[in-house]
Every structure is written in C-alpha cells, then in structure tokens.
C-alpha positions as a printed NumPy array, in Angstrom:
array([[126.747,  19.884,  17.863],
       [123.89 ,  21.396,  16.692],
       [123.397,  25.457,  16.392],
       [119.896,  26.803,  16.606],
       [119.464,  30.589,  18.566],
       [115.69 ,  30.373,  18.026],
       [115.971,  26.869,  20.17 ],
       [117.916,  28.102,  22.558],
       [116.209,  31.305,  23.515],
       [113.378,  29.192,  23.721],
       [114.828,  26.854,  26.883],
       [116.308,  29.151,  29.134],
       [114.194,  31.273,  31.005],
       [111.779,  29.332,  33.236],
       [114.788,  27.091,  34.776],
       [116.789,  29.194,  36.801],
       [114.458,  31.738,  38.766],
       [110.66 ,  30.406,  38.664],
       [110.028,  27.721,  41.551],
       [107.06 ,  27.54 ,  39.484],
       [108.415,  26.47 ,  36.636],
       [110.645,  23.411,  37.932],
       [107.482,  22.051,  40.059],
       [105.581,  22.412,  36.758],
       [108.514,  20.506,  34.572],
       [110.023,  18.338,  36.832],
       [113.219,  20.272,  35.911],
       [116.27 ,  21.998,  36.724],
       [119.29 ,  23.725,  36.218],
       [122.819,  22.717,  36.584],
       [126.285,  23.86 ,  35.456],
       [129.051,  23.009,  35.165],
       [131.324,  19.883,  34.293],
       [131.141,  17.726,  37.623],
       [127.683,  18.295,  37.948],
       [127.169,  17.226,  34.432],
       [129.464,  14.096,  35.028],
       [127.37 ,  13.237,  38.126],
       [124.434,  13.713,  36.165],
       [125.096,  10.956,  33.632],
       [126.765,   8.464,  36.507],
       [123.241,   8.525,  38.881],
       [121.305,   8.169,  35.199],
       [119.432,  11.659,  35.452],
       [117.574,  12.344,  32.452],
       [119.338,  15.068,  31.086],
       [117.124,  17.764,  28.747],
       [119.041,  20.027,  27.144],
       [122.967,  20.665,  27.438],
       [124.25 ,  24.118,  26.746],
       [128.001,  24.168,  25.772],
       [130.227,  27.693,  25.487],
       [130.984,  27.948,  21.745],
       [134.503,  28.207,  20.912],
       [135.273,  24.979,  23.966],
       [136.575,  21.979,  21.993],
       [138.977,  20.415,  23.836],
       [139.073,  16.493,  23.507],
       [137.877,  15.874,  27.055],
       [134.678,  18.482,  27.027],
       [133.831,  16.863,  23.801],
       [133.97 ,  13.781,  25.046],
       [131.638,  14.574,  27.644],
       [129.154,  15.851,  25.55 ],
       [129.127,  13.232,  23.547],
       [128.727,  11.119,  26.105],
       [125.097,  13.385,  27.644],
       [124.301,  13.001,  23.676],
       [124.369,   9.581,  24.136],
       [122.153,   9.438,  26.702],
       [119.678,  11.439,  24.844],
       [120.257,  14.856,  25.574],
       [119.693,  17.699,  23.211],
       [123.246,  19.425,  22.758],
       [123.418,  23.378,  21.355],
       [126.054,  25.99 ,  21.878],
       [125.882,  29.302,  22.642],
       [128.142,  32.537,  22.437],
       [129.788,  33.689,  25.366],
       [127.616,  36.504,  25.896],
       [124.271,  34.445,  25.775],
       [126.268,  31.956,  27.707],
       [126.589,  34.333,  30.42 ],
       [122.978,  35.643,  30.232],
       [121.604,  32.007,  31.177],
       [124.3  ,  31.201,  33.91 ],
       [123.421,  32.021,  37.559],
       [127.32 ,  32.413,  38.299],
       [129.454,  35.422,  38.051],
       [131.952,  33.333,  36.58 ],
       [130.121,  30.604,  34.244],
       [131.97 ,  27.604,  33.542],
       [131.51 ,  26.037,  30.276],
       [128.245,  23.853,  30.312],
       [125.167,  24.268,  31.748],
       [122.012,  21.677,  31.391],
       [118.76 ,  20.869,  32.266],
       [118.263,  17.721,  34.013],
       [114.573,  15.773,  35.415],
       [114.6  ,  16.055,  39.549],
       [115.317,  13.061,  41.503],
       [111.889,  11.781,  43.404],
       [112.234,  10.152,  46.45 ],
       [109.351,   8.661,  48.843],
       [108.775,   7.961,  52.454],
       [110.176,   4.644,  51.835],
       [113.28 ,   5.609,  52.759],
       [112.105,   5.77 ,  56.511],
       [112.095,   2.133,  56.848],
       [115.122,   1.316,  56.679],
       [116.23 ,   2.136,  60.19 ],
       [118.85 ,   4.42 ,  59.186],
       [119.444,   7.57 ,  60.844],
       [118.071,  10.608,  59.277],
       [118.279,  14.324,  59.68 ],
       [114.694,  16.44 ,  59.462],
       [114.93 ,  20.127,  58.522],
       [112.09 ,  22.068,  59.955],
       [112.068,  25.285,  58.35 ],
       [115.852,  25.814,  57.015],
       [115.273,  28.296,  54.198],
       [118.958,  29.378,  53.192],
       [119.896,  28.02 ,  50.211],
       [123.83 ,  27.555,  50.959],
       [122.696,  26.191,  54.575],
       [120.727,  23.681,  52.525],
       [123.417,  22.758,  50.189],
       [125.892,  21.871,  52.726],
       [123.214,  20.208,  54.632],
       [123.083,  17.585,  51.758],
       [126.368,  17.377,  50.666],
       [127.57 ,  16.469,  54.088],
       [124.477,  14.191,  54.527],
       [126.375,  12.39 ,  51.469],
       [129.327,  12.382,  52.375],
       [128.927,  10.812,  56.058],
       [126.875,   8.453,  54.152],
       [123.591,   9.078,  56.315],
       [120.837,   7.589,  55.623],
       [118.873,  10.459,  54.373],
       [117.876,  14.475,  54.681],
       [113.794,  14.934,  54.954],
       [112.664,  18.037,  54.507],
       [109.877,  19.831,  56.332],
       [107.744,  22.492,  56.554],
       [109.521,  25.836,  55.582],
       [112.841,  24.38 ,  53.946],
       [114.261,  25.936,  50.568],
       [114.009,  24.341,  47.21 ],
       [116.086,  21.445,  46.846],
       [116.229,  21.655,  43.441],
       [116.745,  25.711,  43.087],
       [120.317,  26.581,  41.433],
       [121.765,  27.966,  44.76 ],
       [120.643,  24.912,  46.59 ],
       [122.006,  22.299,  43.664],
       [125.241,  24.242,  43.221],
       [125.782,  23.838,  47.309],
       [125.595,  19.625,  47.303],
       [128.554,  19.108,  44.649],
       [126.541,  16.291,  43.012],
       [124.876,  14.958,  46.391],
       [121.409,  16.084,  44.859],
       [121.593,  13.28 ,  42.902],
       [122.722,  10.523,  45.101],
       [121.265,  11.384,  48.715],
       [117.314,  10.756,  49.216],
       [115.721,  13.936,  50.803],
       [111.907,  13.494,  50.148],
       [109.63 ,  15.664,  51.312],
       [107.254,  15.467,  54.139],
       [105.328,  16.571,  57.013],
       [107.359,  16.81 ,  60.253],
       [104.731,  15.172,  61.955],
       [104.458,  12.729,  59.192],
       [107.866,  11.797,  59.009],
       [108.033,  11.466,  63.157],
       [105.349,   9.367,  63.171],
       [107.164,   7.142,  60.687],
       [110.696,   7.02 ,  62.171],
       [109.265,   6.351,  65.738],
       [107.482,   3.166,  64.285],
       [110.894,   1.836,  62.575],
       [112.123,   2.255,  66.047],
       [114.455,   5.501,  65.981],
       [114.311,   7.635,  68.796],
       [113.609,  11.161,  67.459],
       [115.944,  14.14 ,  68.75 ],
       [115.749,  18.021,  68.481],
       [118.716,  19.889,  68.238],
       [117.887,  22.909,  70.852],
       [119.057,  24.506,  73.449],
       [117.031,  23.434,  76.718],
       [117.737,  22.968,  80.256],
       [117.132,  19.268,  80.025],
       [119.529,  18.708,  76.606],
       [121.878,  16.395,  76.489],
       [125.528,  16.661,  74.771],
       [125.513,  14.53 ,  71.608],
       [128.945,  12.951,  72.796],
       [126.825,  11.674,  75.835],
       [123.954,  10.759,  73.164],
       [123.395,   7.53 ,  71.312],
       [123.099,   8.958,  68.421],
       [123.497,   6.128,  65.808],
       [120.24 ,   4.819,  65.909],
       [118.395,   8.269,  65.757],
       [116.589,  11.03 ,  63.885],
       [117.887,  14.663,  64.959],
       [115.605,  17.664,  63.634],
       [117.579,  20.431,  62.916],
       [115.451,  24.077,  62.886],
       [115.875,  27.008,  61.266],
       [118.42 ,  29.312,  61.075],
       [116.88 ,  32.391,  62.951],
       [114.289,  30.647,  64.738],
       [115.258,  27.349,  65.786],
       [113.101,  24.314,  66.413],
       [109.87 ,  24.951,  66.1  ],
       [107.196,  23.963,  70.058],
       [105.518,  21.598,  67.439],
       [109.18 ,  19.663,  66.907],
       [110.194,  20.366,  70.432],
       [106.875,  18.365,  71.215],
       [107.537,  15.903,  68.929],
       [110.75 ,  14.568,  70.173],
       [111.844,  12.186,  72.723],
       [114.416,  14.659,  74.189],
       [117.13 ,  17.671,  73.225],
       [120.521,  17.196,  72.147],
       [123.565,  20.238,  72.202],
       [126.767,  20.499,  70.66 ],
       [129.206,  21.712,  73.621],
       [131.306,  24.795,  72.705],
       [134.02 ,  25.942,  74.579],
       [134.363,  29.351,  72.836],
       [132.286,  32.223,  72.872],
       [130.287,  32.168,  69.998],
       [126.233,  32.036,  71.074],
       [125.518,  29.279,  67.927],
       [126.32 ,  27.51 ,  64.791],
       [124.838,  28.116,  61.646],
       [122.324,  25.52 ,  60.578],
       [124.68 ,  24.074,  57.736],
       [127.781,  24.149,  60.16 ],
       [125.54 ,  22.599,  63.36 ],
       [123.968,  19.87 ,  60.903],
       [126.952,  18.47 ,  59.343],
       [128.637,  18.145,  63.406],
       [125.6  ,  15.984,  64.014],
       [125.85 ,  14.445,  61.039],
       [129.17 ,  13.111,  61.8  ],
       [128.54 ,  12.177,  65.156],
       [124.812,  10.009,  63.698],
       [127.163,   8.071,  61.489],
       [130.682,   8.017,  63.112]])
C-alpha cells in the first residue's frame, strides 16, 4: 500500500462538506467496511481508498486488495489524520471516495410503485427512506423539489449500501406525476384530509405515494397533483410520524 502525506492531504477536503464539490466531481464519501464491500459488488468506481495505518489483518487486506483491483488508488493514513477526514465520532478503519450512481426517468416505466419525496430535507429521514425503499424491494425513491443530498455523508451513511442498489433519480414533482400517471399508476399523497383514505383500505400496489416534508407536509401543488389522500391509522396519541418512520409503513404496505 502506498504512503504519500502530500497525496493524501491533497484528496480530502472537498468530499465530505461541499455539496459543491460532489456535483462538480461526480463524487463522494463513504466509510467504512460494508459500504466499501457494497461498493465493489454494485461495480462503483471507486477513487481513492483511505486505510487506518497500523490495520493489517488478513481480511481488511484482502479487501483492499480487492478495491485495488478494481482500480482504486490505496494510501494509509495515521490515526490522527484518519480521524481528521472521517465524519464519525468513532471512524472505522476505511474510508473512500467512490463516482455517484446516475439514474434517469426511465425507471418510471416500468409500472412499479414508487415513492416521491417533496421537500424531505433531513438527512437521517432520507437515509432510512432509501434503505427501506431497498429493502421492501420498491421499485424506486424520486426525489423532488426540496429533498437533501442523496449523496451527502449523513444521507449515504443512513441507506447501509442501498445508495448503490435502489434508483432515486431526480426530478420535478410535476414531471415525475406526469410520467407515472401515463404508465398507469394512480398517484397518492400521504396527508391528512377529510376525504383520506386508510392505506389498509387503499390499493396500494399499483401506486405512487408522495411523501412531504417533515415540518410542512405535502405541499397544495402535490395535494393538487394527486388522485386522492391516503393516512396511516394510529390508535395512540401521538399527532404524526416522522417522514422516515411514515415512509417506510407505506413502503411496506406498496409492496406487501
């Protein structure tokens, strides 16, 4: 593995703070062993890997060898500069650079439900947006005006791997409506109206379900948009869901 400070001091500081930066690059940052292992089984094109001097364990090296392989640049770093370039309290021992996945408005024609975000701007809400989108195998996460960046280190940290795997393009809501209605999915909002109906009581399968913020809600222009409101019945006390709670129930219930 090679050693070269001058290298290294050189990579690090556009990835993990300046939106700017990844849109400009097409990059961004990951840590971490699993996400590195996903990584090389979707065929990312990994950049640069930054191993934790002083971790040599059969295993990790085997790993490495194997992002080598696939033409990454491999250095190491002390624990101190380690630390410096993580975005964790507690760092793990690799962190990389990796190109963004791309995906188009393609994916709306394949009659698949689909979630649209309009406007969900935490981070962690994101995250577990798309990592239960992949799990529940649904057929992907578009994401509207106002949504966080996907490929930020809060938001990639949240999916466990899904970035990689799950398409979540980007598009208008409007856009992406317009598209969905044509494939023949009827196009839900997740509020609560007077005229909403339970999602147990909703056919849900063959649908699109825009989720909105998580202060504000839908937005009257996706309210508008829709063919009709869907609710998730509570029997407790509690007002609402968070966005990443209420989006994985309907996940589950599009793809059950």
């Amino acid at each position: 593995m090679k050693a070269n400070r001058t290298r290294r001091f050189a990579i690090w500081p556009g990835w993990a703070v300046k939106k700017k930066y990844r849109r400009e690059t097409g990059e961004m940052l990951c840590e971490g062993e699993k996400m590195l292992r996903e990584a090389l089984s979707s065929n990312a094109k990994i950049g640069t890997v930054i191993a934790r001097a002083g971790e040599k364990d059969a295993a990790f090296s085997a790993l490495l060898g194997k992002a080598e392989e696939a033409g990454a640049k491999l250095y190491e770093a002390p624990d101190a500069l380690f630390r410096s370039a993580s975005e964790v309290e507690t760092p793990g021992r690799v962190l990389f650079s990796c190109a963004q996945p791309r995906w188009g408005a393609d994916i709306l024609a394949e009659q698949k439900p689909v979630l649209l975000l309009d406007g969900v701007q935490d981070p962690g809400n994101l995250g577990t947006i798309l990592r239960s989108a992949d799990a529940f195998a649904l057929g992907g996460v578009v994401l509207c005006e106002g949504c966080a960046d996907p490929f930020s280190p809060k938001v990639v940290r949240a999916t466990m791997g899904a970035i990689f795997r799950l398409p979540c393009p980007r598009l208008p809501l409007l856009e992406a409506v317009s598209l969905l209605r044509q494939n023949g999915l009827r196009i839900y909002a997740a509020a609560l109206r007077a005229d909403a109906v339970p999602i147990c009581d909703s056919a849900m399968e063959n649908a699109a379900v825009i989720v909105g913020s998580e202060g504000a809600g839908v937005t009257q222009a996706a309210l508008d948009a829709a063919d009709g409101s869907v609710i998730i019945p509570m029997a407790g006390r509690a007002e609402s869901l968070n966005a990443g709670v209420a989006a994985s129930i309907l996940i589950y219930e599009m793809t059950k």
